[in-house]
N, C-alpha and C positions, 0 to 999 in steps of 0.2 A: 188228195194230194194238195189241192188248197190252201188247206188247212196247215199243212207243213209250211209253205212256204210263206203265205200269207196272215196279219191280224188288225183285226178292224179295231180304230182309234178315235173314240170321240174326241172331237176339239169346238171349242166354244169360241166364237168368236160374233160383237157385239150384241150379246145374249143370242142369239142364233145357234143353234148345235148343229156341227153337220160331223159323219162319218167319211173315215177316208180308211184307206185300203193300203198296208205299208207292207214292204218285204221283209219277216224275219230276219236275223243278222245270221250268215253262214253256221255259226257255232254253235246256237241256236235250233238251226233246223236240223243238223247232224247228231244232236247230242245222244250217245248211245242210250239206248232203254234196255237194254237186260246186258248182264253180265259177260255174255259170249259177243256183245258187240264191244265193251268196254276193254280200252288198250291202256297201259299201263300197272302199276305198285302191285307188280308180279311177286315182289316177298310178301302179299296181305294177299291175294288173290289166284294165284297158281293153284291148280288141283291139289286138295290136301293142306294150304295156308288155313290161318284161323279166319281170317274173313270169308274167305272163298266156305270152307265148310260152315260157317255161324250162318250163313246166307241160305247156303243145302239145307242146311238141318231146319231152320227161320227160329233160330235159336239165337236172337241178337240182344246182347245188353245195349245200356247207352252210350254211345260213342262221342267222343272227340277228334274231329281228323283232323292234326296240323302239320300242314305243310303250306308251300310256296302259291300265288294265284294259279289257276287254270290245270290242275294240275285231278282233277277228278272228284273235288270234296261234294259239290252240291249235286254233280252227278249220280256218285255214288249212293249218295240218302237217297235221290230218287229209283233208283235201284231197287234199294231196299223198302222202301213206302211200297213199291209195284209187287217185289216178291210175297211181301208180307199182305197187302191186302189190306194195309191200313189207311184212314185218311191222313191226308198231307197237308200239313201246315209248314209255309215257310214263311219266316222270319228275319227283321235284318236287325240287328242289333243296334245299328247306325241309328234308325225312326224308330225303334219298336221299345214299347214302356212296361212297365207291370200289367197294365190293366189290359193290353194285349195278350200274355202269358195268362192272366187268371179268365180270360174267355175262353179258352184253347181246354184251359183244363176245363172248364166246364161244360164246354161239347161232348172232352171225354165221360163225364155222367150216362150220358146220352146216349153217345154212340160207342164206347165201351173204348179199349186201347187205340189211341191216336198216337199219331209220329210229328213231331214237333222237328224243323230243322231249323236251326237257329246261325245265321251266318254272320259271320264276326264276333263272334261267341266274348272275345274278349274285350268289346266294348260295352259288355255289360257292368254296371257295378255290381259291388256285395249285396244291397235290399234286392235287386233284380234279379239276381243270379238266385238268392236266397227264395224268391218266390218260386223257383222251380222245383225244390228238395223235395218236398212232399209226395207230387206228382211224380216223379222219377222214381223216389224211394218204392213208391203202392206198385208204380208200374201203369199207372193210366194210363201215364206217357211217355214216350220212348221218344229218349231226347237226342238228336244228332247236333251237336255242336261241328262246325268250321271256325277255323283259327289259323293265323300265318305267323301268331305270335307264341311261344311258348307257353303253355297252358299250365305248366307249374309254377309262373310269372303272374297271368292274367285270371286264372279261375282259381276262384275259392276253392280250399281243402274239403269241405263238406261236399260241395258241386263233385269235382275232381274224384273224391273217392267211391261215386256213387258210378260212375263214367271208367270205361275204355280207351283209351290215349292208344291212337292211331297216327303215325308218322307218315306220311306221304311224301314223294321224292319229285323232283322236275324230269319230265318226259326224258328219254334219250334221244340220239337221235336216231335212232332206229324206229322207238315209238313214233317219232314225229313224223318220219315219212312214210308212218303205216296210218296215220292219221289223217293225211292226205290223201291218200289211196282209196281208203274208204271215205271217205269225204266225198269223190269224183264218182264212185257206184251208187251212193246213197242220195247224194240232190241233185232234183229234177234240172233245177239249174245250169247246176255244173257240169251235169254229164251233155249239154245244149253246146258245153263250148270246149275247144279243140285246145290244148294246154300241152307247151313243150317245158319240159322243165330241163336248163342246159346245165346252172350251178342252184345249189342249194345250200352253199354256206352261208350266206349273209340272209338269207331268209328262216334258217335253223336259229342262226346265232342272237337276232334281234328278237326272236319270239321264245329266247331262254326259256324254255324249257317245259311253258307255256301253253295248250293249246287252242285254250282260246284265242290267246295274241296270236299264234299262227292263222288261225283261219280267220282270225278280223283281217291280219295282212294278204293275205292272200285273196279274201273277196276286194280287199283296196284296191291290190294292182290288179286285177281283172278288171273295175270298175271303173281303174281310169286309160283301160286300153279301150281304142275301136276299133284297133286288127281282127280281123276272120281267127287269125290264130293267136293265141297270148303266146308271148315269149317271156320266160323270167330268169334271169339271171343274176348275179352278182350288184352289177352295174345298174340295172332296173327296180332292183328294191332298195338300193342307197339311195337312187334319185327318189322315190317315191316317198324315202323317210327322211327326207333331206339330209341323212346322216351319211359320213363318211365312212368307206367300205373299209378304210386303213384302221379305224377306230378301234378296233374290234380286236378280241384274241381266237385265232383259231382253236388254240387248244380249247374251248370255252366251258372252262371250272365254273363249276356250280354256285350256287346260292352257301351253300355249306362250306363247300371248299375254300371259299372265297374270305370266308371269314371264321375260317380254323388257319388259312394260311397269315391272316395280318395278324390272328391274337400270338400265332407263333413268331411271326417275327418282332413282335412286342418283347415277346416273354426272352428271344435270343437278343434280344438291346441291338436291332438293326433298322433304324428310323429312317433308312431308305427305303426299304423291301414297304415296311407298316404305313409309311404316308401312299404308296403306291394301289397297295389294296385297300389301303378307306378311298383313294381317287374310284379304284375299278368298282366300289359299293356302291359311292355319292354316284355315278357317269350311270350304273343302273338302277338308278332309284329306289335305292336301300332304303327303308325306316330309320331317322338319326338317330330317334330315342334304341332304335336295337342295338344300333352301334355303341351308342354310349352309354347302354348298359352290360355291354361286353367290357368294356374298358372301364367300369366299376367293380367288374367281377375280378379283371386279371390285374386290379389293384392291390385287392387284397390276396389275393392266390399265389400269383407272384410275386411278386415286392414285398408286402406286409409290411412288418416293423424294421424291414432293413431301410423305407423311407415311408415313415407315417405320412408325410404329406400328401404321396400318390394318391391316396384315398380321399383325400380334401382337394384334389385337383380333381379329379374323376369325377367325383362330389357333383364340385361348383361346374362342372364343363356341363353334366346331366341337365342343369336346370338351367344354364348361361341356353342355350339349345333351343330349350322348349319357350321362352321367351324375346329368342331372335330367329329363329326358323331360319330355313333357305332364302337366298343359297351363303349368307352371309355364316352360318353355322358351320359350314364345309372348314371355317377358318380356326374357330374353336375345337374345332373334332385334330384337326389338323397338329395346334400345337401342344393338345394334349395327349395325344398318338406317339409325338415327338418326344415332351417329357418323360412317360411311362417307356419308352424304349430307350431311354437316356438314363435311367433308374438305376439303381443299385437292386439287385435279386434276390428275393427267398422265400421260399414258399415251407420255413419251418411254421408259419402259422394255420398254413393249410393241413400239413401232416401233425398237427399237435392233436388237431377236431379228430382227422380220420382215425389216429391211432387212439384216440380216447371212443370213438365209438366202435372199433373196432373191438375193445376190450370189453363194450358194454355189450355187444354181442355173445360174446365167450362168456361172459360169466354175471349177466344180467340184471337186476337193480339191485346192486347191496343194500343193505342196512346205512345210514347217516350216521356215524360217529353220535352218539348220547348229546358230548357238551356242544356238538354244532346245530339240533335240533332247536326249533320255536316250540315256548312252550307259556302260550298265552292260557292255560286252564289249569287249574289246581290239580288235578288227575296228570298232566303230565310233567310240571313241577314234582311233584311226588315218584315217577317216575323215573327221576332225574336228568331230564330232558332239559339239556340248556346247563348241565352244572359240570362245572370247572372249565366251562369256555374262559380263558385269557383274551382282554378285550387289547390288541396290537399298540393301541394309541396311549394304553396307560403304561408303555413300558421304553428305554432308550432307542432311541431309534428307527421307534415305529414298529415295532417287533419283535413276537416271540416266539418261539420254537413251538409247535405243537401239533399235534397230524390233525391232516383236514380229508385227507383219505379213507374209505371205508378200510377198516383193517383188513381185508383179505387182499387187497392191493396195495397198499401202504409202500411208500419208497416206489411205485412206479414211477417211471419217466413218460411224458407223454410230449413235451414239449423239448426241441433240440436247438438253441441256438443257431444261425448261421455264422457266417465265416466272413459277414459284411461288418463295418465299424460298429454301428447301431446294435447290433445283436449280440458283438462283443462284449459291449459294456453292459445288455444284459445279463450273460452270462456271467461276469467277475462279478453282477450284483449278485445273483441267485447262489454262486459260489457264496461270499460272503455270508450271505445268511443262512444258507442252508448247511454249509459246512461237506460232507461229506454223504448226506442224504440222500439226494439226486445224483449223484457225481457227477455235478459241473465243475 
């Protein structure tokens, strides 16, 4: 039992080493070790999910788990290192270089399939991440990435496609106070001490969703009570986080919810609602670069070319950001939040892409019209690859009539004008030249 609760700490102090004797952190000592202790991402892990069976069967590819802190990722690899009977390597991506990753794999020579967990997966760059391919591809190593950042954002396509994308969600609260529960059977400690619990909203709310924040808070206020009995309440965890108990939304939306409801009130042009939820982002210590790379996205998605500037606003806020950080940033996030919901609307540039790959679905790479092919070798000259292409700038206008369309689609529409200024006078243009082609 020791051993659970306690680990011994060399410290060096004027060349002198001595050992000292510290208390694991509550979260730490709890953390579940097999599957039937682990609570929570009941859609991966429920009787019958593909994790829950990939685990039964020890038939695991390599994984990506991204979700929110505390929420089970490095748990889970340990999990799975234990089911599988593999050795365990863990990794922080934050210190850890190539030359770390190329000893790992060379253990695995050695010792045959090893389990690599690599946390913060997405503070790897491309040389880094690229060192892992090989190893993953043969199978020496069986890579558990964690991530809080979107991994079709931060991991390379070659990495990514060789990996499992595994979603993980913020505890409920139902999980949360079965967390607790078992928490009070399982350490020695805790079941030492007599624990009323009168409210649990302000100690749910502030460990969002979190379990480790929960059980860090919770060994807090235990350690700063001397009563026989802890009492916790409401009032007792705001004083202890010096935050106030008003602060807070009961209803308390997710990490997700939080910011599908500001990018929608962007998208509905309501710059009250949208400065509101970048406040509830910034007050829980949202990532800015996440944020403002939300508001890059529903630049072009929404808006587009009914106000080309959004996208040069979004642009410059992204990088105004990362070279003034907090909390000074809160103010550029702010009036840029403001602009983009102040916008004029349309997302024909978004449906122009979906309906053009929608079509390349249906009917799959055609042929390249002859005179639109490159034809840098004598063999495709002869061909006649590149012939009767009309070159636009040698004719009035700027332009001449000629299909740029494989012929089995020829005269589709893929792009629709909106019904904003900017789009109109695209459309009278494309009218114009196109004449009756398109039917703009």
């Amino acid at each position: 039992m020791v051993d659970k609760l306690f680990k011994l700490v060399s410290v060096n102090i004027k060349s002198k080493s001595f050992q000292i004797t510290i208390m694991k952190p509550l979260a730490e000592r709890v953390r579940p070790q097999t599957l039937d202790e682990f609570i929570g991402q009941k859609h991966l892990l429920a009787d019958g999910k593909i994790l829950h069976e990939s685990i039964k069967n020890k038939k695991i590819p390599s994984i990506i788990f991204w979700g929110p802190p505390g929420v089970g990722k490095t748990t889970l690899a340990k999990i799975i290192g234990n089911e599988l009977g593999l050795h365990f390597y863990h990794l922080s991506a934050v210190n850890a270089g190539v030359a770390d990753v190329r000893k790992i794999i060379e253990a695995s020579k050695k010792l045959g399939q090893v389990l690599l967990f690599l946390d913060e997966i997405h503070r790897f760059n491309k040389s880094q991440q690229d060192a892992l391919l090989g190893a993953v591809e043969n199978g020496s190593v069986l890579l558990i990435g964690a991530t809080t950042e979107n991994p079709s954002f931060e991991v390379n396509n070659a990495l990514l496609s060789r990996c499992q994308v595994y979603v993980l969600e913020n505890l409920s609260k139902a999980e949360m106070l079965q967390i607790i529960d078992l928490a009070k059977i399982k350490d020695e400690w805790l079941r030492a001490i007599e624990i009323e619990f009168i409210e649990t909203d302000a100690l749910l709310l502030h460990s969002e969703g979190d379990a480790r924040k929960l059980l860090n808070l919770l060994e807090l206020i235990i350690n700063q009570n001397s009563a026989e009995k802890v009492l916790i309440n409401n009032k007792i965890v705001s004083e202890v986080l010096q935050r106030k108990i008003a602060s807070y939304d009961k209803s308390g939306e997710e990490h997700y919810n939080i910011i599908s409801a500001f990018i929608k009130s962007m998208r509905g042009s309501d710059p009250n609602a949208a400065v509101y939820y970048l406040a509830r982002m910034l007050e829980g210590g949202e990532n800015i670069e996440f944020i403002a790379r939300r508001m890059l996205i529903l630049s072009s998605e929404d808006i587009g070319n009914a106000n080309p500037n959004a996208l040069l606003m979004a642009s410059n806020c992204f990088q105004a950001i990362q070279m003034i950080g907090m909390p000074e940033a809160k103010i550029i996030l702010s009036q840029t939040a403001i602009y983009l919901a102040c916008s004029a609307k349309s997302n024909a540039s978004y449906m122009a892409i979906e309906n053009a790959i929608g079509r390349i679905r249906q009917t799959g790479n055609l042929p390249v019209p002859l005179h639109l092919r490159n034809a840098p070798t004598k063999l495709m000259k002869e061909l006649n690859y590149g012939n009767d292409y009309q070159y636009a700038h040698g004719f009035e206008g700027n332009f001449v009539e000629q299909e740029f369309l494989p012929e089995k689609i020829s005269n589709t529409k893929f792009f629709e004008p909106g019904e904003n200024p900017r789009e109109k006078e695209q459309r009278e243009f494309l009218r114009k030249k196109w004449k009756e082609k398109y039917g703009y």
